[in-house]
C-alpha positions as CSV (number, residue, x, y, z in Angstrom):
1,X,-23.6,-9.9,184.2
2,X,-20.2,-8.7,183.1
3,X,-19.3,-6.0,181.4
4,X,-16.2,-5.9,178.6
5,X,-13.3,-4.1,179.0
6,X,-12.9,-0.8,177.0
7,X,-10.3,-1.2,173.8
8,X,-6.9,-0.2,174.8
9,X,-6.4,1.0,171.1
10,X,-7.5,4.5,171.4
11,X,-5.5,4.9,174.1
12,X,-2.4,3.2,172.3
13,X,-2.5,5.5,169.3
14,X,-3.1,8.6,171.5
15,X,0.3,8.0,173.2
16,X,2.1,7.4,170.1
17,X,1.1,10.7,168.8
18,X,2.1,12.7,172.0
19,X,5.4,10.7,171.5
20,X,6.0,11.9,168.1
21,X,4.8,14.7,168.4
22,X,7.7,15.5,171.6
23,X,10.6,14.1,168.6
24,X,9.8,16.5,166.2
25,X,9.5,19.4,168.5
26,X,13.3,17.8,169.6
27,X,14.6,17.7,166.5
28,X,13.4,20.3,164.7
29,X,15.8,23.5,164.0
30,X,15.5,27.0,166.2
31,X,13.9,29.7,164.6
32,X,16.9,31.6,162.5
33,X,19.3,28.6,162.7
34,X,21.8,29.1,160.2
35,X,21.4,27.8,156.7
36,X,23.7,25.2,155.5
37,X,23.4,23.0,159.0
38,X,24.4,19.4,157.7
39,X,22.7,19.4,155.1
40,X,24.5,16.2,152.6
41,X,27.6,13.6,153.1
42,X,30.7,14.4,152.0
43,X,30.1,12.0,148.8
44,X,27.1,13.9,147.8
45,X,28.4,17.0,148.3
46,X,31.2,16.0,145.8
47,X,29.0,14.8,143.7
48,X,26.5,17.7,143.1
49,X,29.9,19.9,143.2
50,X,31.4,18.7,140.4
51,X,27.8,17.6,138.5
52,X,27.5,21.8,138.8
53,X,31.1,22.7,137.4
54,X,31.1,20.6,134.9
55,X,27.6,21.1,133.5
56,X,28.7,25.0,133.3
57,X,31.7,24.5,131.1
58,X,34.6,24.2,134.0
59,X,37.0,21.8,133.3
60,X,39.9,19.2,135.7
61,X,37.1,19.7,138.2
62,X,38.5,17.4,141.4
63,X,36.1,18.1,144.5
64,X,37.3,16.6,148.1
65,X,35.6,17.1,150.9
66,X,35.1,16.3,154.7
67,X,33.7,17.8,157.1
68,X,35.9,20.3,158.3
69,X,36.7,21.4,154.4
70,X,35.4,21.2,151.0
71,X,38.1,21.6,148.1
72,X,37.9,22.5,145.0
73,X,39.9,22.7,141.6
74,X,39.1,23.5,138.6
75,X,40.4,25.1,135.3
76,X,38.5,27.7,133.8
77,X,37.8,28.1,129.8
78,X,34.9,30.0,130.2
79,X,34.7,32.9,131.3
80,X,37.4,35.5,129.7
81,X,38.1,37.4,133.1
82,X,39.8,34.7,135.9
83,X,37.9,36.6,138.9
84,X,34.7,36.1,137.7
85,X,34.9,32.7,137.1
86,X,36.5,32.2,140.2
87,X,32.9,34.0,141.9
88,X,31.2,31.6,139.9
89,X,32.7,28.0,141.6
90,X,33.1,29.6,144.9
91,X,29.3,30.5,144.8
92,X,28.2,27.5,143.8
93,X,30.8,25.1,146.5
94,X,29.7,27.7,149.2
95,X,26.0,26.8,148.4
96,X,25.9,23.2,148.8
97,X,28.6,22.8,151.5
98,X,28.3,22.9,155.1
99,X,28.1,26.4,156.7
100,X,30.7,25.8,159.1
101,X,33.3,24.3,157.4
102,X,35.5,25.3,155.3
103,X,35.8,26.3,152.0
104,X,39.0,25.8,149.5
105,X,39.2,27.2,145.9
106,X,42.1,25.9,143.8
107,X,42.0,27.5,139.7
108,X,44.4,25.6,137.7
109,X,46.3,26.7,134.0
110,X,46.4,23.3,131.6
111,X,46.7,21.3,135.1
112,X,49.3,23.7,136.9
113,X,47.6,24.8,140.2
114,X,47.9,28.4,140.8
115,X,46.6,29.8,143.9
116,X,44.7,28.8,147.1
117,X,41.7,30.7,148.0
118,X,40.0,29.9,151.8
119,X,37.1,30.8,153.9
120,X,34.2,29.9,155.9
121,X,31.1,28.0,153.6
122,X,28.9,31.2,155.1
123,X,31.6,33.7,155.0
124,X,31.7,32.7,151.3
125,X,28.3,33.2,150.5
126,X,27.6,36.4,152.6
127,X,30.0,38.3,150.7
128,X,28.9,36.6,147.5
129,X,25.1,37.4,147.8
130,X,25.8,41.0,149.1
131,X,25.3,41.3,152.7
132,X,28.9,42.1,153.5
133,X,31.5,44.1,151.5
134,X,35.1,43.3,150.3
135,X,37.0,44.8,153.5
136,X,34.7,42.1,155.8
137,X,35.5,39.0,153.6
138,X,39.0,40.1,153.0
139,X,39.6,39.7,156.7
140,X,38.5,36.0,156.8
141,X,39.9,35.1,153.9
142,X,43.6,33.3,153.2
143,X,45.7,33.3,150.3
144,X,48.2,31.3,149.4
145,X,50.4,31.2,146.6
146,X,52.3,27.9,146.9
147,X,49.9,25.8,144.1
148,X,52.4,23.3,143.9
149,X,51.5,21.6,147.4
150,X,47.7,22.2,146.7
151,X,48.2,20.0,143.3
152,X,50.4,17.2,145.6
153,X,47.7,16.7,148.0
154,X,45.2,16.2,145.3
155,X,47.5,13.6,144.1
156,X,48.8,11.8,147.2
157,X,44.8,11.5,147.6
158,X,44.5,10.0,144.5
159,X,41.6,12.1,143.3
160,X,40.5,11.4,140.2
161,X,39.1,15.0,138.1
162,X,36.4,15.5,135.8
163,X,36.1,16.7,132.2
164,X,39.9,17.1,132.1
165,X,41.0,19.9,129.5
166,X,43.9,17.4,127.8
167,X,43.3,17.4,123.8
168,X,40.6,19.5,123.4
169,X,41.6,22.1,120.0
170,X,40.7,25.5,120.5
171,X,41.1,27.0,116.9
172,X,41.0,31.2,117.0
173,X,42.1,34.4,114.7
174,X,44.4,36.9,117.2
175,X,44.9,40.5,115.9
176,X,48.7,41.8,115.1
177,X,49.4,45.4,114.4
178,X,52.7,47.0,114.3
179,X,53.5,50.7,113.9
180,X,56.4,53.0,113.0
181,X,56.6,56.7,113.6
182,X,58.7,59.7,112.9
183,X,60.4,58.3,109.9
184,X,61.2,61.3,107.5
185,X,59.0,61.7,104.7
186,X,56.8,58.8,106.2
187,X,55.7,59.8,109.6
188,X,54.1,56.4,110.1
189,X,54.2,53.0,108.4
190,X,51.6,50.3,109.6
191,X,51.7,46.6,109.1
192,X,48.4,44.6,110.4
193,X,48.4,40.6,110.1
194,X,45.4,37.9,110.9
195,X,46.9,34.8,112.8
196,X,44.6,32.1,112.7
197,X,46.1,30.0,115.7
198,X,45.2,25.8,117.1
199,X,45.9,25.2,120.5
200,X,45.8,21.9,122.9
201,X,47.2,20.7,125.3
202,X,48.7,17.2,124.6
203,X,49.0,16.8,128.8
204,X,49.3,18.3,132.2
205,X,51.1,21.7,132.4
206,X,52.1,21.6,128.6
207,X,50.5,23.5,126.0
208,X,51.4,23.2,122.1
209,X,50.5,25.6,119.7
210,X,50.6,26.3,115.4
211,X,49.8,29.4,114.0
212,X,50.3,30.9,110.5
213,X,50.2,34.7,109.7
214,X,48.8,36.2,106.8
215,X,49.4,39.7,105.8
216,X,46.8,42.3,105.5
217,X,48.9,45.6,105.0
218,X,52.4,45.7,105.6
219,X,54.2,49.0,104.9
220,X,57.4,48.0,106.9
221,X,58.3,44.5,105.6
222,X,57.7,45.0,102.1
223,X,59.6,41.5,100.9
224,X,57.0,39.3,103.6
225,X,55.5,36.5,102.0
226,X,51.6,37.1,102.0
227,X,51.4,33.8,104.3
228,X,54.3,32.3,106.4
229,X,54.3,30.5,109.3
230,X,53.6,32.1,112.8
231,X,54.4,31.1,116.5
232,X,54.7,27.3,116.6
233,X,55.8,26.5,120.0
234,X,55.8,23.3,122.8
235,X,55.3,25.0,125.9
236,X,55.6,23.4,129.4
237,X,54.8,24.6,132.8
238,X,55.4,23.2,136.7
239,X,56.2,23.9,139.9
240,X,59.8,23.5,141.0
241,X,61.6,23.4,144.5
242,X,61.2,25.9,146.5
243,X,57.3,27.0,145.7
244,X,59.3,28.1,142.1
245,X,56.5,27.8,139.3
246,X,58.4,27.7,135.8
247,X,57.7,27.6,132.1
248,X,59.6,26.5,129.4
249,X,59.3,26.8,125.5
250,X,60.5,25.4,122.4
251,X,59.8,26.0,118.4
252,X,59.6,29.1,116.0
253,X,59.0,32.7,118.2
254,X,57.7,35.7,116.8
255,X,60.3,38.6,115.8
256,X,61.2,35.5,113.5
257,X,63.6,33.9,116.2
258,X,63.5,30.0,116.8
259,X,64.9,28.0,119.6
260,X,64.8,27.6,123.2
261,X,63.6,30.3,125.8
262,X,62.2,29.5,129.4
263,X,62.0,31.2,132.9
264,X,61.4,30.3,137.1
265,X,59.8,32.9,139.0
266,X,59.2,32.7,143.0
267,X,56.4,35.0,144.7
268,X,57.4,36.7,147.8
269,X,55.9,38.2,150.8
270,X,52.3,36.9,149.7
271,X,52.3,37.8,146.2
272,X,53.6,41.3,147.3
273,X,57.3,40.7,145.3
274,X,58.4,38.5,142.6
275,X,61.7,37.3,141.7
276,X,62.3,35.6,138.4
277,X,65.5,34.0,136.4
278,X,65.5,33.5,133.0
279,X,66.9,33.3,129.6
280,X,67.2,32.0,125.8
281,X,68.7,30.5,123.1
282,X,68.0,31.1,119.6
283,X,69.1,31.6,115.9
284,X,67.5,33.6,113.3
285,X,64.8,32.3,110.5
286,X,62.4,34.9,108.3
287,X,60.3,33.7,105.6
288,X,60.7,36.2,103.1
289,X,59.3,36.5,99.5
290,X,61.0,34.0,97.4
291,X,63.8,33.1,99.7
292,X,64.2,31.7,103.4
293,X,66.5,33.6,105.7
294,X,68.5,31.5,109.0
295,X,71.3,31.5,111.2
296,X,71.8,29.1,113.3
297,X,71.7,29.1,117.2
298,X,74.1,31.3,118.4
299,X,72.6,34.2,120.3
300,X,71.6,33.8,124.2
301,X,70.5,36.0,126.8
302,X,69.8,35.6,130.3
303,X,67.8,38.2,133.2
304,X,66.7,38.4,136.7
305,X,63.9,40.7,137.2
306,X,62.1,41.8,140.7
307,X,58.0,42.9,141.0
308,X,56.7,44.7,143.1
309,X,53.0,44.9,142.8
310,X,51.5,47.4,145.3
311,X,48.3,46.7,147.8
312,X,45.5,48.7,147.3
313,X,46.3,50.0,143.7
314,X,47.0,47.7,140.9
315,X,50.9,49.1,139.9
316,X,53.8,47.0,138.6
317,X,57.1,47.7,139.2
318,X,59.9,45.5,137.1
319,X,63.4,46.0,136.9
320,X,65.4,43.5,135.0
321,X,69.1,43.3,134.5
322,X,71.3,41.4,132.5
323,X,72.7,40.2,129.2
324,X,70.1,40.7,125.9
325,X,69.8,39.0,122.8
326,X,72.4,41.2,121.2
327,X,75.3,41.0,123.7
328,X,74.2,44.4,125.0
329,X,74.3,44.0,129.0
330,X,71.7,46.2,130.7
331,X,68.6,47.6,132.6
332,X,65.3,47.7,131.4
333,X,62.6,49.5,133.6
334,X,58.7,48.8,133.6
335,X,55.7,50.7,135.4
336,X,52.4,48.7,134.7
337,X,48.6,49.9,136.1
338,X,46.1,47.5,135.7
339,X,42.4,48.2,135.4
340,X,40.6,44.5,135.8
341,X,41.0,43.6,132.5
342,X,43.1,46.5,131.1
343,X,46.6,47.3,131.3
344,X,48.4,50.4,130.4
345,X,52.3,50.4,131.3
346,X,55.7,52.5,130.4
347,X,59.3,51.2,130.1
348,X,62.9,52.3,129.6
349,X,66.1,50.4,128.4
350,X,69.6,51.4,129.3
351,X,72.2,49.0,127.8
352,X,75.6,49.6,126.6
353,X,74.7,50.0,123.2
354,X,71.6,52.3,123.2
355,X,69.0,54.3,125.3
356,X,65.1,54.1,124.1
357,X,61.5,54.2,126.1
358,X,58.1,52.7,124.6
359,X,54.9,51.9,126.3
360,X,52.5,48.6,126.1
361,X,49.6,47.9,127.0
362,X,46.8,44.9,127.1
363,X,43.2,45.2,126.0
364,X,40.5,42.6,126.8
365,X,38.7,41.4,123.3
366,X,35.5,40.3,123.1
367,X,33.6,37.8,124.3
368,X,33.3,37.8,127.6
369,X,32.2,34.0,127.8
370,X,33.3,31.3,125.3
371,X,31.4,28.1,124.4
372,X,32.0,24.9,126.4
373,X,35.2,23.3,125.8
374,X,34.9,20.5,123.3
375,X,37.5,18.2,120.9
376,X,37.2,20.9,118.3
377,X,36.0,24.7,119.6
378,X,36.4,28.2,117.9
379,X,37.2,30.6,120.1
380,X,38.4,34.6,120.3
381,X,41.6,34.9,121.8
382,X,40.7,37.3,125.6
383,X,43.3,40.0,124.6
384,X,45.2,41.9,122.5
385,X,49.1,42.8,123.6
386,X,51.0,45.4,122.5
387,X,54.1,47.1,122.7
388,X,55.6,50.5,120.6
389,X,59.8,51.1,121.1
390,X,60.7,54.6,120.4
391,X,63.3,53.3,118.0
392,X,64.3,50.3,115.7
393,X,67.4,49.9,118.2
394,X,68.4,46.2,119.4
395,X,68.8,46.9,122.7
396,X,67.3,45.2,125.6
397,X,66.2,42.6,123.2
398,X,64.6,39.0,124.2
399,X,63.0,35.9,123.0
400,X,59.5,36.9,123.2
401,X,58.5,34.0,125.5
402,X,54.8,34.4,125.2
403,X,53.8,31.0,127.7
404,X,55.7,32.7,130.4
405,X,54.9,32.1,134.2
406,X,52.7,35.9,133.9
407,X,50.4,33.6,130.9
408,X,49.8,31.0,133.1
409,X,48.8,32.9,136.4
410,X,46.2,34.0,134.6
411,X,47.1,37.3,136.3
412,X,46.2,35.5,139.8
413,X,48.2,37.3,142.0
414,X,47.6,37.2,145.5
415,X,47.7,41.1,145.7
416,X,45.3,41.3,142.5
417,X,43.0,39.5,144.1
418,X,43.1,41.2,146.9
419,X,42.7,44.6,144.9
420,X,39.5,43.3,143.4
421,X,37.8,41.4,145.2
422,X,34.7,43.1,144.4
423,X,34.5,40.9,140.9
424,X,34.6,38.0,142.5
425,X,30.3,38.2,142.4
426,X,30.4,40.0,139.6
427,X,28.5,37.2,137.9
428,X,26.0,37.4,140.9
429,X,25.8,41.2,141.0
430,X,24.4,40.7,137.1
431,X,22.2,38.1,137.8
432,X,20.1,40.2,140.1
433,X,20.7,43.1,138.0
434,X,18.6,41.1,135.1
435,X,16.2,40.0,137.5
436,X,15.2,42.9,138.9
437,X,14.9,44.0,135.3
């Protein structure tokens, strides 16, 4: 009598399971392997990049990356402070890239790329999330201030960006105060004003802007109309030859001057000096009660100013020379310290005509975080500028080019960063501040 042959099948299924079980021990990462091994493609790292950006308000977001390096541009119309929304896209590239590879951080003005920020993916987030302080991460981490090349790889790539910032009206009221002291028998005369303000920008690097002024007090004009027009300017900014980022400006000016008025300015020396040309052309038109006053366009000036911003401490040095709105040829000295936000800064003028000395200074205005950009927002304007002369002397006068290259760095100096780079997770620091609250 035979007997049958035992099934096979156990055995089968028994092998199959040692087999798979030997794979997964294989494959399976070492105990404390680091985080962010490949972990996506390129594509979907691009994808959930810029998904991330633009979902929190950032806007031109362009992501590229390979496997050596992830770049990123963006513009930010968030966040009132530059560095903390510069923390905020770095944190969240660094956390969805590769470990290893690189990491490139590109903020844009209206389109105009500014600086260059890379480091390592984990270098990135260890400083971000706390385990290593600003000296460590400062040492790994590059700075470069020629934007213009960063913008003409993105387009020799042919990237396309994301929730571009072109035509979008941000519609705001900006402060204007100006005093007058020491005047016998009136020790000081004030004059406030409310300029309710429209900007946009009609396409890359140019920014237009309409603004009417409407008088509160005014105890040092007393024949201003109640309401007359304010800054109305075409502004245009770019990068030139020779890593040169300029900005030119045309329309009505405050200090009721209308015309032309532009400069170029070159950072040398990693952000360390700055050279800058510049000049204007303008005539003279005040809206008065009952009557319009003009000249036409007949007075010019033209500077070159050097920077020096020091390492370590936030000081400005400027010294500019040449010929002022007045024909007055001369000197004008500035000392600036900047506290994040904050700036607080002295000056003298020597020209041929007259000596005087005034201070300015800059003072952040709330909020701190503005709505997400849309066709029609209002906004607050982030600061409030101002400057006192001694006297009611001409010298050392200028167009007041307010879309200079300073307004679009977005104070993004290499050296500034450098100072603080502790703000850079200041939007992570707060984060686990309220949760541990």
């Amino acid at each position: 009598m035979t007997r049958p042959l035992p099934s096979i099948c156990p055995i089968l299924i028994g092998a199959l399971r040692a087999v798979s079980f030997a794979c997964l021990l294989l494959v399976a990462p070492a105990p404390g392997a680091a985080r962010g091994s490949p972990i996506a493609e390129p594509a979907a790292i691009e994808e959930s990049v810029t998904d991330e950006l633009v979902a929190r308000g950032f806007e031109s977001v362009c992501v590229h990356a390979s496997p050596e390096r992830v770049t990123v541009w963006y513009e930010n119309r968030i966040h009132r402070y530059e560095l903390r929304a510069l923390g905020v896209v770095a944190g969240i590239a660094s956390a969805r890239a590769d470990s290893a590879s690189l990491l490139e951080i590109i903020p844009e003005t209206r389109g105009v790329a500014l600086i260059s920020l890379t480091a390592r993916c984990a270098d990135w987030g260890r400083f971000l999330d706390g385990r290593a302080d600003a000296r460590w991460f400062g040492e790994r981490l590059e700075i470069r201030s020629d934007g213009g090349l960063s913008a003409s790889r993105r387009e020799r790539a042919g990237l396309a960006e994301s929730n571009n910032s072109r035509w979008k009206v941000d519609v705001a009221a900006r402060p204007l105060l100006d005093l007058e002291f020491g005047i016998p028998g009136d020790p000081l005369r004030l004059s406030a004003w409310v300029a309710p303000e429209a900007t946009v920008s009609p396409a890359r690097g140019m920014l237009f802007t309409a603004q009417a002024i409407i008088r509160l007090r005014d105890e040092i004009d007393t024949f201003a109309r109640p309401v007359a027009p304010g800054r109305t300017t075409l502004s245009a900014a770019g990068w030139l030859p020779g890593a040169c980022l300029g900005a030119l400006s045309a329309g009505y000016f405050s200090d009721n001057r209308y015309g032309f008025a532009g400069e170029a300015g070159r950072l040398l020396f990693n952000g360390a000096l700055e050279c800058r040309v510049g000049g204007d052309f303008s005539g003279y038109l005040k809206f008065s009660e009952g009557v319009t006053l003009y000249s036409s366009m007949a007075a010019w000036s033209a500077f070159a100013a050097l920077t020096h911003r020091a390492p370590l401490i936030d000081v400005e040095t400027t010294v500019t020379a040449g010929r002022f709105m007045h024909g007055d040829a001369g000197v004008r000295v500035d000392v600036a310290r900047r506290f994040h936000e904050t700036e607080f800064g002295f000056f003298g003028v020597n020209t041929e005509t007259d000596r005087l000395v005034g201070f300015r200074m800059s003072l952040p205005l709330p909020v701190e975080r503005s709505g997400p950009p849309a066709r029609l927002r209002a906004v607050t304007v982030p600061a409030f500028p101002w400057e006192y002369r001694e006297s009611v002397s001409l010298a050392g006068l200028r167009v007041k080019l307010y879309d200079n290259t300073a307004r679009f760095r977005k104070g993004l100096y290499p050296t500034f960063v450098r100072n603080n780079l502790e703000d850079l997770r200041a939007e992570t620091a707060a984060k686990r501040e309220g949760g541990a609250s």
